[in-house]
Chimera marker file (.cmm) of the C-alpha trace (Angstrom):
<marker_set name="trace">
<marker id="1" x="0.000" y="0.000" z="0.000" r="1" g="1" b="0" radius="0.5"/>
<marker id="2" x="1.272" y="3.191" z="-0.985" r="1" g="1" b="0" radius="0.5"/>
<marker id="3" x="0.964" y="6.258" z="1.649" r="1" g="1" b="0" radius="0.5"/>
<marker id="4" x="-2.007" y="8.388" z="0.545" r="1" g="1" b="0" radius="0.5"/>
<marker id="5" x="-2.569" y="10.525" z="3.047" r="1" g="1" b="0" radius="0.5"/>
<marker id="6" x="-1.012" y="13.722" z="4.590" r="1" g="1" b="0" radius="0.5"/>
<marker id="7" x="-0.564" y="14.369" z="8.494" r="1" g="1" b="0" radius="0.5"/>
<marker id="8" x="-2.752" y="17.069" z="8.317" r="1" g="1" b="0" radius="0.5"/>
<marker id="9" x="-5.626" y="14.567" z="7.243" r="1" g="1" b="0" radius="0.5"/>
<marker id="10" x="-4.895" y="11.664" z="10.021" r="1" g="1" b="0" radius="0.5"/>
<marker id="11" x="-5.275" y="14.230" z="12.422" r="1" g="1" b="0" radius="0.5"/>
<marker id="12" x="-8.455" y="15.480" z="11.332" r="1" g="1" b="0" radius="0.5"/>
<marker id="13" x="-9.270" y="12.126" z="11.242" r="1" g="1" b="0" radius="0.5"/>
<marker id="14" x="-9.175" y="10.928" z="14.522" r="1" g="1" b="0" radius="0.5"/>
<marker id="15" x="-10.074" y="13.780" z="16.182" r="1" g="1" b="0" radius="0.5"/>
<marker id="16" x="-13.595" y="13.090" z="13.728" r="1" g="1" b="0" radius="0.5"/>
<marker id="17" x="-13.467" y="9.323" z="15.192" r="1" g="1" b="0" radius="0.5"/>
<marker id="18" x="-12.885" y="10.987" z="18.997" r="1" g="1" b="0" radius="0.5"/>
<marker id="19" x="-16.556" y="13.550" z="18.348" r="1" g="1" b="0" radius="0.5"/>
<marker id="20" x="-17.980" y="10.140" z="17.003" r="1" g="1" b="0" radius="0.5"/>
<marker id="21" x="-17.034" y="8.029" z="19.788" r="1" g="1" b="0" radius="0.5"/>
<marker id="22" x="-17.965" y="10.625" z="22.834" r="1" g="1" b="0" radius="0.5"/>
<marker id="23" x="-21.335" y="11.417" z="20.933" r="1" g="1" b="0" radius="0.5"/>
<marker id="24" x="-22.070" y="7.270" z="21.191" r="1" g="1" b="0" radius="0.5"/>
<marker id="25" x="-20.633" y="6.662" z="24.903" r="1" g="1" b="0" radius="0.5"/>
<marker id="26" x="-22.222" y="9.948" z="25.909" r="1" g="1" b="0" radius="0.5"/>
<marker id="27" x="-25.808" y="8.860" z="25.025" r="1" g="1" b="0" radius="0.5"/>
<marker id="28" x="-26.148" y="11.912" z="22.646" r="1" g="1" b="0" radius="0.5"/>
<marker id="29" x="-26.506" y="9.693" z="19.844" r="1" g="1" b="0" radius="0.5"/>
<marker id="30" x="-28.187" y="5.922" z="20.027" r="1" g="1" b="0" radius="0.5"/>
<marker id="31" x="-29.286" y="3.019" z="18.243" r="1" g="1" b="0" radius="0.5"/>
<marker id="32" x="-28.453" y="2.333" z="14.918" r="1" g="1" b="0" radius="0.5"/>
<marker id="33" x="-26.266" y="5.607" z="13.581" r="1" g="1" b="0" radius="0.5"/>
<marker id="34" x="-24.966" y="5.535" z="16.907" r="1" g="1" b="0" radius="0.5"/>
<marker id="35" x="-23.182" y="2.172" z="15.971" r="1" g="1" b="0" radius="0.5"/>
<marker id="36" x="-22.603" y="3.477" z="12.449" r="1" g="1" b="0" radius="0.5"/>
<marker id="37" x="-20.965" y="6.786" z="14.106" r="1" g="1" b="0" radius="0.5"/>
<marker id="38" x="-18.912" y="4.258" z="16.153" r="1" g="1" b="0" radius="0.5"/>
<marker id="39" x="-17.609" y="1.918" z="13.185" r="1" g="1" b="0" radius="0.5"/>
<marker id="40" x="-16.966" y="4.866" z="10.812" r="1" g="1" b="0" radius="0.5"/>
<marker id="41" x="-14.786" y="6.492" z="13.893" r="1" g="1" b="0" radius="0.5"/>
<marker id="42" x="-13.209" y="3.425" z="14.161" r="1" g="1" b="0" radius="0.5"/>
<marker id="43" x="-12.314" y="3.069" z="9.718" r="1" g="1" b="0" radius="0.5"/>
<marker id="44" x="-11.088" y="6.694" z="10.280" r="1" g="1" b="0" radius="0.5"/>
<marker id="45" x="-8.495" y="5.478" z="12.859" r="1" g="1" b="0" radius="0.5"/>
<marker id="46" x="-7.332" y="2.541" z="11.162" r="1" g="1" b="0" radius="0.5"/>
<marker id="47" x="-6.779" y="4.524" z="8.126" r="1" g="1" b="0" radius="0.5"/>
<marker id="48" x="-5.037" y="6.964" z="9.922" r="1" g="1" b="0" radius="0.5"/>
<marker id="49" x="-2.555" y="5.048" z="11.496" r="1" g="1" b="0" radius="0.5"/>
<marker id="50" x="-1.895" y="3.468" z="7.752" r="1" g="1" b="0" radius="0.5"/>
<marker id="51" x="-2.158" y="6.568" z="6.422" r="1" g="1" b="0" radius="0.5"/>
<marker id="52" x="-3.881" y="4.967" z="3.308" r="1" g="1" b="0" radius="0.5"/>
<marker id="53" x="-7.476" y="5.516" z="2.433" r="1" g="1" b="0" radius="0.5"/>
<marker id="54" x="-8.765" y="3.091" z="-0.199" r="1" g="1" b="0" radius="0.5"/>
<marker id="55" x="-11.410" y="5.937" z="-1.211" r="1" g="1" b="0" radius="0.5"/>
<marker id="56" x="-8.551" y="7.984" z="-2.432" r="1" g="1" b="0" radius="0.5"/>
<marker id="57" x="-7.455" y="5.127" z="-4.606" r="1" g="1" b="0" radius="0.5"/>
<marker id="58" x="-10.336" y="4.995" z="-6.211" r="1" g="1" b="0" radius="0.5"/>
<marker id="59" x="-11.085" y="8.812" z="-6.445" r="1" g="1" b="0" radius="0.5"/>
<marker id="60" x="-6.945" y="9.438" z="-7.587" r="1" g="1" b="0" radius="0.5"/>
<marker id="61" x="-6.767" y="11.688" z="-4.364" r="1" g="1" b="0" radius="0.5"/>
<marker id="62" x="-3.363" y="11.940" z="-2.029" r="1" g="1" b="0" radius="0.5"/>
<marker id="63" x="-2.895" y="14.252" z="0.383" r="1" g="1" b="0" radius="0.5"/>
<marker id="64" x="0.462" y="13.009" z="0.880" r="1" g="1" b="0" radius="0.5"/>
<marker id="65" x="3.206" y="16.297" z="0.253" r="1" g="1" b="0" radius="0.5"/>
<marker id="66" x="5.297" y="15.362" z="-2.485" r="1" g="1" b="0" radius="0.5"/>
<marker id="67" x="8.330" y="13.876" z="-1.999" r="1" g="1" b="0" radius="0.5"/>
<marker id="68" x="11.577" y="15.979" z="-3.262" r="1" g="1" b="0" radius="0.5"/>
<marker id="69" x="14.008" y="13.907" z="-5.645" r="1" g="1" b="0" radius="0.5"/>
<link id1="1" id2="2" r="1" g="1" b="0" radius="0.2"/>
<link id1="2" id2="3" r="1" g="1" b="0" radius="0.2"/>
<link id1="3" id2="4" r="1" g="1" b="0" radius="0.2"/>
<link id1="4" id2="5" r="1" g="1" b="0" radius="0.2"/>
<link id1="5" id2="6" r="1" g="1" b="0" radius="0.2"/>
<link id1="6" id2="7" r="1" g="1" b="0" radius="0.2"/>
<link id1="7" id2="8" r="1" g="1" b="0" radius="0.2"/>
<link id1="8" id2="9" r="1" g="1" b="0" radius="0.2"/>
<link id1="9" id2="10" r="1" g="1" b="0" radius="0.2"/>
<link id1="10" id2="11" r="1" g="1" b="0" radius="0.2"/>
<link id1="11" id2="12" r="1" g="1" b="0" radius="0.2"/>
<link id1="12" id2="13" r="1" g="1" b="0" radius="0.2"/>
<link id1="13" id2="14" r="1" g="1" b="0" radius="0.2"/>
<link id1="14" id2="15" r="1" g="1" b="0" radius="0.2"/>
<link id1="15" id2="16" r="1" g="1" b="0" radius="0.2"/>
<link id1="16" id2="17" r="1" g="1" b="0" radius="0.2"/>
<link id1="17" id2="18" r="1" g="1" b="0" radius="0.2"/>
<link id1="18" id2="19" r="1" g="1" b="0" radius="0.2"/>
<link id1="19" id2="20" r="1" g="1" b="0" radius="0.2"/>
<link id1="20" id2="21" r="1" g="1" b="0" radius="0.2"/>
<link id1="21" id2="22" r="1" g="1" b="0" radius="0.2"/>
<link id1="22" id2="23" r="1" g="1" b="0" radius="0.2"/>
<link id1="23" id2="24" r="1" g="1" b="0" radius="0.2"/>
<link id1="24" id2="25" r="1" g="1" b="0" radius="0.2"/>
<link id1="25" id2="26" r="1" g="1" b="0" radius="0.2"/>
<link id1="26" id2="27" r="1" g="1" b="0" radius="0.2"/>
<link id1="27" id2="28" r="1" g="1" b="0" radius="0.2"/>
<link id1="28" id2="29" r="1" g="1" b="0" radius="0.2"/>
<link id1="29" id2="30" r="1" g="1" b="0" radius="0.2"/>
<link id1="30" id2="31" r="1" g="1" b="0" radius="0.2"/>
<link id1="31" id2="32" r="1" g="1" b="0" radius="0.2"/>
<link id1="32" id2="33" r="1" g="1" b="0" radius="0.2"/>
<link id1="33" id2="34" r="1" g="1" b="0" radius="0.2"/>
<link id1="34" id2="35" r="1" g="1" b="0" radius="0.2"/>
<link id1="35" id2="36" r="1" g="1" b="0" radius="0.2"/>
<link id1="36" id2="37" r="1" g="1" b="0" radius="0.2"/>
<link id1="37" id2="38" r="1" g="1" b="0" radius="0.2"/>
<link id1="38" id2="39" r="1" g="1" b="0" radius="0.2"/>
<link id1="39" id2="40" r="1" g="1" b="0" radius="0.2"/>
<link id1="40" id2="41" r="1" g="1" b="0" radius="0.2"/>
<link id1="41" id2="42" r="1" g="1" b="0" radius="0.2"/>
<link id1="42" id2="43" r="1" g="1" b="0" radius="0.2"/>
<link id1="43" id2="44" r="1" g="1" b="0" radius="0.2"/>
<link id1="44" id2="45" r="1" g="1" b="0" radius="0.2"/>
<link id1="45" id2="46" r="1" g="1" b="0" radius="0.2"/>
<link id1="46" id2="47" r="1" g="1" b="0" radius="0.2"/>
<link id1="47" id2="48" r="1" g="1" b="0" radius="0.2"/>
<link id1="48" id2="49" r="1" g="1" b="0" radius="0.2"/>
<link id1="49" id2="50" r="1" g="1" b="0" radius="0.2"/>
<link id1="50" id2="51" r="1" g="1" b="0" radius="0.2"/>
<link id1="51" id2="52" r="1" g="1" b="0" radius="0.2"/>
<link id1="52" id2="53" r="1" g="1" b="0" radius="0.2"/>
<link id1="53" id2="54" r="1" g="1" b="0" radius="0.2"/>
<link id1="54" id2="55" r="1" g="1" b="0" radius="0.2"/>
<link id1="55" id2="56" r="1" g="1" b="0" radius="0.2"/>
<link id1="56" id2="57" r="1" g="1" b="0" radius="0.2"/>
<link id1="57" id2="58" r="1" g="1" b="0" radius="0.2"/>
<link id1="58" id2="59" r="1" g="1" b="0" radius="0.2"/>
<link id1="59" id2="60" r="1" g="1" b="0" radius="0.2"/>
<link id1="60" id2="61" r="1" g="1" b="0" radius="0.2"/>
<link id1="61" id2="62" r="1" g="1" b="0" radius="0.2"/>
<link id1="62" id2="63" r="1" g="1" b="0" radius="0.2"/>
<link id1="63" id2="64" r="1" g="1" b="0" radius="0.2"/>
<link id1="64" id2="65" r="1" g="1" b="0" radius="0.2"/>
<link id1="65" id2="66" r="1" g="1" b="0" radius="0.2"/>
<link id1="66" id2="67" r="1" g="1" b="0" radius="0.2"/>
<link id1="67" id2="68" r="1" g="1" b="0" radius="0.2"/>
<link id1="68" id2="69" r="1" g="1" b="0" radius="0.2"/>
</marker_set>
């Protein structure tokens, strides 16, 4: 897997997954998009700590800097 993803985005990333997971364990948000909330939160982490997103594959996105040569 190629790096596809810039720090700027895994931070924004998990700190998305951290509003997600204190909406669900704070009882703001329940039932069924509470457990969506909670899985999505918990794609955007392990993407994040890959720093690959298999949606910017497919869309030709990187938010990776480029690399100087």
């Amino acid at each position: 897997m190629k790096q596809n993803m810039g720090t700027a985005d895994r931070i924004i990333r998990v700190l998305i997954a951290a509003v997600f997971a204190y909406l669900y364990f704070s009882g703001t948000v329940t039932g069924t998009l509470g457990l969506v909330l909670v899985i999505a939160g918990g794609v955007f982490v392990l993407t994040s700590l890959v720093s690959f997103c298999p949606l910017y594959t497919l869309l030709g996105i990187t938010t990776c800097p480029a690399k100087k040569q």
